[in-house]
C-alpha positions as CSV (number, residue, x, y, z in Angstrom):
1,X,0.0,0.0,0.0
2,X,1.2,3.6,-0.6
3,X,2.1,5.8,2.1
4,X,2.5,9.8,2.0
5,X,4.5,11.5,4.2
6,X,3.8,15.0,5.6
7,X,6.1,17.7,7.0
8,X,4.3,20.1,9.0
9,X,7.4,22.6,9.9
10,X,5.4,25.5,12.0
11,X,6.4,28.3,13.9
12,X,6.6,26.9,17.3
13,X,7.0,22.9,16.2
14,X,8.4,20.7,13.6
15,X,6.2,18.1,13.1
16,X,5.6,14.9,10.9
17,X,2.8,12.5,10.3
18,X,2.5,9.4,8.3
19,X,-0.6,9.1,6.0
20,X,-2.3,6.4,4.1
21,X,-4.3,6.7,1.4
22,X,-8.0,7.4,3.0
23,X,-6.0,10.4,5.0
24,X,-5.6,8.1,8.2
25,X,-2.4,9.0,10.1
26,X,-0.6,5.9,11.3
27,X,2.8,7.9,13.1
28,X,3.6,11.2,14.2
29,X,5.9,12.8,15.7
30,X,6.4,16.5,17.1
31,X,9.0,18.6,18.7
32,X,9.3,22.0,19.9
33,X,12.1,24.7,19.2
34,X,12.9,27.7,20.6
35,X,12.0,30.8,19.9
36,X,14.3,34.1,20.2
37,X,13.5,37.9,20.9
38,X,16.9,39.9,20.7
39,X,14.9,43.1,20.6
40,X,11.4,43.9,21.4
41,X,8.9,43.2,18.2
42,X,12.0,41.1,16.7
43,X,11.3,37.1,16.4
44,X,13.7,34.8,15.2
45,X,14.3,31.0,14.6
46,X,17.8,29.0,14.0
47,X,17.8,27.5,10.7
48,X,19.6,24.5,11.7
49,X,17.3,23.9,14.6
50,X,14.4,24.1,12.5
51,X,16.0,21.5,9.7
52,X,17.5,18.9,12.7
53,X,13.8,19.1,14.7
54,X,12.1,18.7,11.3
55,X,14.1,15.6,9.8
56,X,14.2,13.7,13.3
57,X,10.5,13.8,13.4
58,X,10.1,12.6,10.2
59,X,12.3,10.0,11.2
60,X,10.6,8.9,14.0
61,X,7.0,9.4,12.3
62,X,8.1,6.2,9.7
63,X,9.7,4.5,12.7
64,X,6.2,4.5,14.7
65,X,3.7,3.5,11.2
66,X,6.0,0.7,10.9
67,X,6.2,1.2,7.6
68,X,9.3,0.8,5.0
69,X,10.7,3.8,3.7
70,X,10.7,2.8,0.1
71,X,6.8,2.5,0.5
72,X,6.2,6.0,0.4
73,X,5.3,7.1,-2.7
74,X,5.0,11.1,-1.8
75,X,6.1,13.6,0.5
76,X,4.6,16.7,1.3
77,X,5.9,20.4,3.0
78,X,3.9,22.9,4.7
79,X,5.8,25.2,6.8
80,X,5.0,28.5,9.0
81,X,4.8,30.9,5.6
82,X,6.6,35.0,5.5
83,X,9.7,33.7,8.2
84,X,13.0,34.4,5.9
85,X,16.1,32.7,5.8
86,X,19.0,33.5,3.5
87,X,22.1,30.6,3.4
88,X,25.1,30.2,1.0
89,X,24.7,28.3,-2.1
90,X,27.3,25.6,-1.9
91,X,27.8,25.0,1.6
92,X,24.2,25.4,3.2
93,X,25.3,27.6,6.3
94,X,22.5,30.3,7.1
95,X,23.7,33.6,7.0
96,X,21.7,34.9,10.4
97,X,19.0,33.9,12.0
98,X,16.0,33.3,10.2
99,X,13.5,36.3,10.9
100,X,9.8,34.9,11.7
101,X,6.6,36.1,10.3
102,X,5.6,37.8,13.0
103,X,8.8,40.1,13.3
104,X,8.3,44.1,13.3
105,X,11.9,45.1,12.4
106,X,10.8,46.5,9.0
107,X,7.9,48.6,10.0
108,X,9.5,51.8,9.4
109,X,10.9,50.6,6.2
110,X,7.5,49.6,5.4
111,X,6.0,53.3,6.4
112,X,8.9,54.6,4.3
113,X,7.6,53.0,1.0
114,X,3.7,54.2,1.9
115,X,5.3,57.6,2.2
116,X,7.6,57.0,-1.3
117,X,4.5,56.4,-2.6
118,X,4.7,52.5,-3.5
119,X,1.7,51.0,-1.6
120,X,-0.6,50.9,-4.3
121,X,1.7,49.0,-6.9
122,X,2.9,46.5,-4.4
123,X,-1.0,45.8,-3.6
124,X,-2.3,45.7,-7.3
125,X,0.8,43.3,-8.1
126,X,1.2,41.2,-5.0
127,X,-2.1,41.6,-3.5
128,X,-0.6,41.7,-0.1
129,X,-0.1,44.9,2.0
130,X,3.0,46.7,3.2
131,X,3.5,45.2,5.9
132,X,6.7,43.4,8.2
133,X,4.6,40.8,8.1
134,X,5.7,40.1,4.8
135,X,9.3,38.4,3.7
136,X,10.0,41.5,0.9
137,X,11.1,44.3,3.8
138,X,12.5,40.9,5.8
139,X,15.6,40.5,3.0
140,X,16.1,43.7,2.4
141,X,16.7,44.2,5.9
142,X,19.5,41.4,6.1
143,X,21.1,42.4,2.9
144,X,21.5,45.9,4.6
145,X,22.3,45.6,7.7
146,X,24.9,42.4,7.0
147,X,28.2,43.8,5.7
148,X,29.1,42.2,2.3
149,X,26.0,40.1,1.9
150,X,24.3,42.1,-1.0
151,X,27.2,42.1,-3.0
152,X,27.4,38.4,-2.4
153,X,24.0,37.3,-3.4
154,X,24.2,39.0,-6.6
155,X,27.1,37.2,-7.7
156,X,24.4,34.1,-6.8
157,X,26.8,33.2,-3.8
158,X,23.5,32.9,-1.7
159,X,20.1,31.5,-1.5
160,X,16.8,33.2,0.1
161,X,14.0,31.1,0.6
162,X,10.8,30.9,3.2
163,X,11.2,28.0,5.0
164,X,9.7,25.1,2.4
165,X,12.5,26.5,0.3
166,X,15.0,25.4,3.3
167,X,13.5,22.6,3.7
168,X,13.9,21.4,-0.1
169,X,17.4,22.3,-0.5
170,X,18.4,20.2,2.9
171,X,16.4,17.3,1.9
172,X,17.6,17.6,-1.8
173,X,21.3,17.7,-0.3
174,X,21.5,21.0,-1.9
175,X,20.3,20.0,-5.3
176,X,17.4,21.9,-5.4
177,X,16.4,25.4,-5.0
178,X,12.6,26.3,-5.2
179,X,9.4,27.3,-3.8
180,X,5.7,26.6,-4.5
181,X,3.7,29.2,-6.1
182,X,1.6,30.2,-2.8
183,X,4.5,30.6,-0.6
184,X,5.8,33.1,-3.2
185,X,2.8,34.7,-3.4
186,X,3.6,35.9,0.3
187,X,7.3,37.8,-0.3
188,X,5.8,40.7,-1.5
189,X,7.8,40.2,-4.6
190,X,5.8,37.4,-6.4
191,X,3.4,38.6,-9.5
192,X,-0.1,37.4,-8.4
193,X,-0.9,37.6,-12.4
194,X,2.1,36.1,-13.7
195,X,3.2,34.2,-11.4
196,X,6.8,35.1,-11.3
197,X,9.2,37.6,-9.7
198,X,8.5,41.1,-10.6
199,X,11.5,43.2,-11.5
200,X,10.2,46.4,-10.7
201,X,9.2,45.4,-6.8
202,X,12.6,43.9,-6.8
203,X,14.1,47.0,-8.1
204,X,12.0,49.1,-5.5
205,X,13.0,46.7,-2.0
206,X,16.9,46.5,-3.6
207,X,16.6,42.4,-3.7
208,X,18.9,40.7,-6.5
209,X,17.3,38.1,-8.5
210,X,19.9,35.9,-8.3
211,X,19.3,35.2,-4.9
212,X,15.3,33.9,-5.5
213,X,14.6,30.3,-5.5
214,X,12.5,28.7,-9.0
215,X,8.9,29.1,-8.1
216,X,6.8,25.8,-8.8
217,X,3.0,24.6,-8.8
218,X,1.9,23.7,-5.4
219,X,1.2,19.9,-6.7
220,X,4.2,18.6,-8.4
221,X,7.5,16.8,-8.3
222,X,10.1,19.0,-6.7
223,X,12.9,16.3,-6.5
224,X,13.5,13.4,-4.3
225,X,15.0,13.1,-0.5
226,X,18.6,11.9,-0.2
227,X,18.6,8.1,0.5
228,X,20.7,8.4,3.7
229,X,18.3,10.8,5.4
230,X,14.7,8.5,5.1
231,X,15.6,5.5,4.2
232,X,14.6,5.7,0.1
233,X,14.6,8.7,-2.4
234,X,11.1,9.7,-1.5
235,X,10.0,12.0,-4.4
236,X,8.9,15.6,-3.2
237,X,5.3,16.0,-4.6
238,X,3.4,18.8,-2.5
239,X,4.3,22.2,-1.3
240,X,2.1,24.4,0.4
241,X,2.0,27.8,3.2
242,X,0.2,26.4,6.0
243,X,-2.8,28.2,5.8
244,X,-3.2,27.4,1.6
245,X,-2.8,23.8,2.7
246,X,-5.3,23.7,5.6
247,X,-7.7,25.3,2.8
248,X,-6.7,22.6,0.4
249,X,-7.0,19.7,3.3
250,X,-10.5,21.2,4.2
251,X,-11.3,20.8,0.5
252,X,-12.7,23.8,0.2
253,X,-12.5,23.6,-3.7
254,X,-15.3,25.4,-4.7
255,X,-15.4,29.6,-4.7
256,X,-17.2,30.9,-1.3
257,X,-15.9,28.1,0.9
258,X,-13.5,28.8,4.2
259,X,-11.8,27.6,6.5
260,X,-10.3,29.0,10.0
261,X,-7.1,27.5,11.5
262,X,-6.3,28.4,15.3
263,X,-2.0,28.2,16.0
264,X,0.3,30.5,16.7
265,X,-2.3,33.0,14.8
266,X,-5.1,32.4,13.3
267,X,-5.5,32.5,9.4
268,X,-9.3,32.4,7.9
269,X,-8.7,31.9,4.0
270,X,-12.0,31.8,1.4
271,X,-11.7,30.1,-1.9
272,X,-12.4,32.8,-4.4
273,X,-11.8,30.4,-7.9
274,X,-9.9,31.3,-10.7
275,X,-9.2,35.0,-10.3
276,X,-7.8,36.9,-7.8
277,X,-10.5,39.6,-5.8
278,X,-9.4,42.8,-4.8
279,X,-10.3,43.4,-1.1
280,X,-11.2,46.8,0.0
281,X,-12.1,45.6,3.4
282,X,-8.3,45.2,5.2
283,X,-7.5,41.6,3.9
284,X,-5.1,39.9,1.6
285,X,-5.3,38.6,-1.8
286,X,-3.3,35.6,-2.2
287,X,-2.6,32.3,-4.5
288,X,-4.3,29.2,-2.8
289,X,-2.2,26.6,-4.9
290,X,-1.5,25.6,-8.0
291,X,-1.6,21.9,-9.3
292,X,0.4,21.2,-12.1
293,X,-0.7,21.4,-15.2
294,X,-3.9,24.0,-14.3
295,X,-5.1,27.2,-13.6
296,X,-3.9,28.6,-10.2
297,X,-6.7,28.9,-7.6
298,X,-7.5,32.1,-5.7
299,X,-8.3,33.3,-2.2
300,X,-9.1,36.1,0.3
301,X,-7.0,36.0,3.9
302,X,-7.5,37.5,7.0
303,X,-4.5,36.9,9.6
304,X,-4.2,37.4,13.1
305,X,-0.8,37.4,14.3
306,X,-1.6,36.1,18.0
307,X,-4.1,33.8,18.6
308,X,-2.7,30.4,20.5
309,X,0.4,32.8,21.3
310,X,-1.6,34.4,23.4
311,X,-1.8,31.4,25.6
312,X,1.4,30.2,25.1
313,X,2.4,34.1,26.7
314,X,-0.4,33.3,29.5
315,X,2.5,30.2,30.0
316,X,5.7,31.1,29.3
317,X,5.2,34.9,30.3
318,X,2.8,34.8,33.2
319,X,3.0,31.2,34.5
320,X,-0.6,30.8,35.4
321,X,-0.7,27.2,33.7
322,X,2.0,24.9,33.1
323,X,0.8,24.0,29.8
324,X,-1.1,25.1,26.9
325,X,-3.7,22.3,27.4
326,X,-4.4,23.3,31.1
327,X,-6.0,26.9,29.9
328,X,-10.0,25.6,29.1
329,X,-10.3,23.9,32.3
330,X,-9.0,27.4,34.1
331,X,-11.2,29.4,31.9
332,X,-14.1,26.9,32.7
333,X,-13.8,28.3,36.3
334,X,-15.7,31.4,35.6
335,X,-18.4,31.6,33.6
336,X,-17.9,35.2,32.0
337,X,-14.8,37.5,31.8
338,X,-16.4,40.1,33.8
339,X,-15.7,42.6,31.8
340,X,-12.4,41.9,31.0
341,X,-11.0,42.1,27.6
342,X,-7.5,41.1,26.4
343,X,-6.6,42.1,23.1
344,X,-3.1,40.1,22.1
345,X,-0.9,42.9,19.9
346,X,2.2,41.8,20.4
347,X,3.0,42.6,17.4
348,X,0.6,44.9,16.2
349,X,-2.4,43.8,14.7
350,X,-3.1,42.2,11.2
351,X,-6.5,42.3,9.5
352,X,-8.7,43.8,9.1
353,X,-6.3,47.0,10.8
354,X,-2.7,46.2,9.9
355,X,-1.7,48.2,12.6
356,X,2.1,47.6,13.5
357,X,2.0,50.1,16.5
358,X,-0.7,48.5,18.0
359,X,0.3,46.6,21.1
360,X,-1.3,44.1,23.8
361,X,-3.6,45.5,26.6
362,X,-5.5,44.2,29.0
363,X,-8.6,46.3,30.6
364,X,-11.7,46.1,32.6
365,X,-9.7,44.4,35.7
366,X,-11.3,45.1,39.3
367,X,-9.8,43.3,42.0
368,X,-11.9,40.6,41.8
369,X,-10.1,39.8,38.6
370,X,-8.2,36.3,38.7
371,X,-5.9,34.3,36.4
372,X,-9.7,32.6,35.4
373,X,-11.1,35.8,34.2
374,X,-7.6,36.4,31.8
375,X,-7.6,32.9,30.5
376,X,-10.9,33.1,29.7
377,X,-10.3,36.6,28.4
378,X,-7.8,35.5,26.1
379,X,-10.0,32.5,24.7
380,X,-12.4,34.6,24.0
381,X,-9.9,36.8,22.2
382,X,-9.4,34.5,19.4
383,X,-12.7,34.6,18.7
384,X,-13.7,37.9,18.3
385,X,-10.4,38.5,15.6
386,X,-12.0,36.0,13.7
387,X,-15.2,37.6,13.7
388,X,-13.5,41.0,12.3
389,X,-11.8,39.2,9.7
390,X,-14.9,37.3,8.8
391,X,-16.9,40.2,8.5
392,X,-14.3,41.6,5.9
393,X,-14.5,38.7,4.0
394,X,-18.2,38.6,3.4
395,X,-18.3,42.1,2.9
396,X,-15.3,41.4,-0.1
397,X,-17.3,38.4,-1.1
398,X,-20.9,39.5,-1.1
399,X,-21.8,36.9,0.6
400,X,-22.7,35.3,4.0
401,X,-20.8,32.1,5.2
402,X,-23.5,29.6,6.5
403,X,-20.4,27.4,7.7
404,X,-16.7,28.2,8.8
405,X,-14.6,24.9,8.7
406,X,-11.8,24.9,11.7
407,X,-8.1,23.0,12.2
408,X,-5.4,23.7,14.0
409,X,-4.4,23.3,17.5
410,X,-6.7,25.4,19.2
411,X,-9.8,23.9,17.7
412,X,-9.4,20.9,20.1
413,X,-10.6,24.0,22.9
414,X,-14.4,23.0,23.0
415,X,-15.0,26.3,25.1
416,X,-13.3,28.5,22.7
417,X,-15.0,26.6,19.4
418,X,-18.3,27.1,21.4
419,X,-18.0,30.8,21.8
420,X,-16.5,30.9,17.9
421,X,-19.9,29.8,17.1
422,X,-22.3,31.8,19.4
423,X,-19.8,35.0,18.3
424,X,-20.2,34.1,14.9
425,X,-24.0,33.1,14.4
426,X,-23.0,30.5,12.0
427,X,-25.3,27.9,11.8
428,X,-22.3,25.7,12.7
429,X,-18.8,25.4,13.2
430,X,-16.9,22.0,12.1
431,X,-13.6,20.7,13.8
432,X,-11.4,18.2,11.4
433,X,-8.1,17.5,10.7
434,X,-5.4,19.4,8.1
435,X,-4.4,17.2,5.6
436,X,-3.0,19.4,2.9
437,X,0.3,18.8,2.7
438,X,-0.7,14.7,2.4
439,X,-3.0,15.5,-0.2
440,X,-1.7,17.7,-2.2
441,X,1.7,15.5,-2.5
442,X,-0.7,12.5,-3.1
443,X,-2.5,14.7,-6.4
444,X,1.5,15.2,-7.2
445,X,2.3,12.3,-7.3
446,X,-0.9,10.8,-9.3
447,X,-2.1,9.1,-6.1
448,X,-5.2,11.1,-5.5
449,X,-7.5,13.4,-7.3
450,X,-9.1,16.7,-5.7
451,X,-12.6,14.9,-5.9
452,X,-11.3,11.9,-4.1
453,X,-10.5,14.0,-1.4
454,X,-13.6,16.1,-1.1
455,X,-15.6,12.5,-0.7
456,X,-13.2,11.4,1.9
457,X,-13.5,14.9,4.1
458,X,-15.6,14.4,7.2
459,X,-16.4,16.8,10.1
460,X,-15.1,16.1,13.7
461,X,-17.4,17.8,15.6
462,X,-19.8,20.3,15.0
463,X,-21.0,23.2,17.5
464,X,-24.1,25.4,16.7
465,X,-24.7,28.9,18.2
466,X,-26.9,29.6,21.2
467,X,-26.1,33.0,22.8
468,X,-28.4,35.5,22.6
469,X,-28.1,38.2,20.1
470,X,-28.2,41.2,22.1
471,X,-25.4,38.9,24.6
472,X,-23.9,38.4,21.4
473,X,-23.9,42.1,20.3
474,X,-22.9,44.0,23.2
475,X,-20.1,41.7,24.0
476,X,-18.5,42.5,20.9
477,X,-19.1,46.5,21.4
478,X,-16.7,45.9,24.2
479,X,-14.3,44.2,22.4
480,X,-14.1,46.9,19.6
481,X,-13.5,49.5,22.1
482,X,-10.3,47.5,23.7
483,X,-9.3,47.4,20.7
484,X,-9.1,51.4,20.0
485,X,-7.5,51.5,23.5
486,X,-5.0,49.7,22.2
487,X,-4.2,51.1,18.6
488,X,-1.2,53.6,18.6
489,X,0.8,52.5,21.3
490,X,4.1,52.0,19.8
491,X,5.8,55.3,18.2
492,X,6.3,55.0,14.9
């Protein structure tokens, strides 16, 4: 029987999960890496962390399906999308640091190009804002601020790529240097139209073509792993960001579907076909995937930069639980926040504001506040992002959702899928599994076809509103006011 392997390489976690062909896992493995703030608003990975953690997971993932290497037919990438990493061609050492998606380094550099004048080119072109958010302003930065390094990458001495790129090369040994076309689509220097580099934005943010990896379909052979590292020359046959592949493993194939996923942030992406749409209401316009051979696929995004980091903060930073899994049974302890609202700007705030000076505040604490009330706070936090960027997306669309599909680790939080729904109004909300990168390595690899894998999708669980409107309503009054009280912090 054919197996697919799937590398799920995310901000916080390297993971890996072993798939047959009717999308049941049969091994995983996960581990964590750290996470470094040398200034405040700067977020940074090590490259070689994120490559070891990622290829002893997959390691152990084979080991625990019991299955032989040379039985998987098709691996898959999906990786944490934006985070840069620059490295030298022929030996594979990283430059620096890679810089993570959530970094605000480049915020003045962004405000720089609004004020040159640029914003409206980079957003007919890209379809993505100007933003730090994005990996453009991220390279320029390093080739800057690193003595010698521009001068080196256009003599092609170095390699940028997001982190599927990384991944390739190092499981390639070096042989190959690509991307998929949605992960380009999020550099800021991808034409949404063309699908290829553009040389004016390049011109504009100072990056050398030389340095840019090929950009690929989504759904295709790549190349194959080095024997030595798996076990068998497993052939590379699905690329994806995270958030295109959660769309793709929710098969939401058909225009007006979406899907939410709740990680680090929280990404709610609607299918919008086969040409792009122009928001006007805060969100992104990006490239959902392309399967070789076809049309590329559209959709609208709405991110969140902190969602499940806000409870990893309510851990690491206050202490109040010991893990991430502990925070529904302390939020459980009170049945309301009483008041208290927390909105999670860490690093400013994405859509529908995009609003890098924006930082975290907490209000509405009395003294009978406790560590309860927060949790819960933060929970509930989640939730009303989504239901800004939802409300942007049917207002781009021109159309109501009557369902919101969910993934990711936070939708396992029955408390905060419960108040998703009630915040919402949707006539439900439905909990399953990602299996993007899987699939779309399996359509690469002429395992599986898209409609295969709409008639083997199936909900988890489903949760169906039942707060009162004017509960519903006044509660999210509140919430738009914290938010104002927290716009503007940082200077600019």
């Amino acid at each position: 029987m054919p197996y697919v392997l799937a590398l799920d390489q995310g901000t916080t976690s390297s993971r890996a999960i072993i798939f047959d062909l009717e999308g049941r896992p049969l091994g995983l493995a996960q581990q964590e890496f750290a996470q470094h703030f040398p200034e405040p608003g700067w977020v940074e990975h090590d490259p070689m962390e994120i490559w070891h953690t990622q290829l002893q997971v997959a390691r152990k993932a084979i080991a625990r399906a019991g299955v032989e290497p040379g039985e998987i037919q098709a691996l898959g990438i999906t990786n944490q999308r934006e985070t840069t990493l620059i490295w030298e061609r022929t030996t594979g050492k990283p430059v620096h640091r890679a810089i993570v998606w959530q970094d605000r380094r480049t915020a003045r550099a962004c405000e720089r190009l609004k004020e040159e004048g640029h914003e409206a080119l980079f957003r007919q072109k890209t379809g993505l804002v100007l933003d730090p958010y994005f990996s453009g302003t991220k390279v320029s930065w390093l080739l800057e601020n690193l003595p010698g390094l521009k001068e080196r990458a256009i003599k092609g001495e170095l390699c940028f790529g997001t982190v599927d790129s990384w991944l390739i090369y190092n499981l390639t040994g070096g042989q190959v240097h690509a991307t998929d076309a949605s992960n380009a689509s999020r550099t800021l220097l991808m034409n949404l139209q063309t699908l290829s580099w553009d040389e004016e934005l390049l011109r504009i943010l100072g990056v050398p073509k030389a340095l840019l990896p090929e950009i690929r379909p989504s759904a295709g052979l790549f190349g194959r792993t080095l024997p030595e590292l798996l076990g068998a020359a497993i052939p590379i046959t699905g690329v994806a960001g995270d958030q295109q592949a959660a769309l793709f493993g929710q098969a939401c194939f058909s225009p007006g579907m979406a899907k939410n996923t709740y990680g680090t942030g929280c990404f709610l992406l609607m299918n919008t076909g086969k040409a792009p749409v122009a928001s006007k209401n805060g969100l992104l316009t990006t490239l959902a995937w392309q399967l070789e051979g076809e049309a590329p696929e559209y959709a609208l995004e709405g991110s969140v930069f902190v969602a499940g980091a806000a409870v990893q903060w309510l851990r690491d930073g206050l202490g109040i639980i010991q893990s991430s899994s502990e925070v529904e049974a302390l939020a459980r302890r009170v049945e309301s926040t009483e008041g208290v609202y927390f909105v999670p700007a860490f690093v400013g705030l994405g859509a529908p504001y995009w609003d890098a000076y924006a930082r975290g505040t907490i209000i509405g604490l009395t003294r009978g506040s406790t560590a309860a009330h927060l949790a819960r706070a933060a929970l509930e936090a989640i939730a009303y992002q989504s239901r800004e960027v939802l409300e942007a997306m049917e207002a781009d669309a021109g159309l109501q959702l009557s369902e919101l599909r969910v993934d990711g680790g936070a939708s396992a939080n029955e408390l905060l899928m419960q108040f998703q729904a009630d915040l919402l109004a949707a006539p439900k909300v439905i909990e399953t599994t990602v299996l993007g990168a899987a699939y779309l390595a399996a359509v690469g690899a002429g395992l599986l076809s898209k409609a295969e894998i709409s008639r083997r999708w199936a909900a988890g669980g489903r949760f169906t509103p039942q707060m009162p409107e004017a509960q519903r309503e006044r509660l999210y009054r509140g919430w738009k006011r914290a938010v104002e009280r927290a716009r503007g912090w940082a200077e600019a």
